[in-house]
Every structure is written in structure tokens, then in C-alpha cells.
ROPA-736936 format. One record per residue (C-alpha): y, x, z. Coordinates in steps of 0.1 Angstrom, whole numbers, padded with zeros to 4 digits, always signed. Example, Ala and Ser with C-alpha at 12.3 -4.5 7.8 and 13.67 -1.06 7.14 Angstrom:
-0045+0123+0078-0011+0137+0071
! end
This chain:
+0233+1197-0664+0269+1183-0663+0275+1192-0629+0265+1228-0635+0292+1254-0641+0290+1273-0674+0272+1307-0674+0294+1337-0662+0289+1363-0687+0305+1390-0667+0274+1386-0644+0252+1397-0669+0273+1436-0672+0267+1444-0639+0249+1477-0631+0209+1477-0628+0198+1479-0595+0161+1486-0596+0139+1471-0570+0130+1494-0538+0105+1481-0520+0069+1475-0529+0074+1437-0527+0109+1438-0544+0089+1453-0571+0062+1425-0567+0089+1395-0570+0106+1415-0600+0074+1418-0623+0067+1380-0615+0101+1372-0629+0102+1397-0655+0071+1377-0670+0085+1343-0664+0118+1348-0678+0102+1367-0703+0127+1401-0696+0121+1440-0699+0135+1442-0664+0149+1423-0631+0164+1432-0606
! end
């Protein structure tokens, strides 16, 4: 945990790109319930 670099916040105010494609959309659900998020994308 040391070697990592501390969280970028600007990251986080980026635009919301939703997914597109029917497996984008998929993947996104998947880590919308394992990060526990309204949205991913």
C-alpha cells in the first residue's frame, strides 16, 4: 500500500461516459454491484 500513489481526485470529475455496447453494459453492471456504485463507466 506504500508503493501506491495517492488517489487523484480530479479523476473522479471527469464526464460520464455511459457504456455502448451490450457487453460494455455487461462489465459495467458487474462493477456497479461490486463497488457498490449507481453507475460505471
Amino acid at each position: 500500500r506504500k508503493a501506491l500513489p495517492k488517489p487523484d481526485a480530479s479523476q473522479l470529475q471527469r464526464q460520464y461516459v455511459a457504456p455502448s455496447t451490450e457487453q460494455e453494459q455487461q462489465m459495467a453492471s458487474i462493477w456497479a454491484d461490486v463497488l457498490k456504485v449507481e453507475r460505471v463507466g
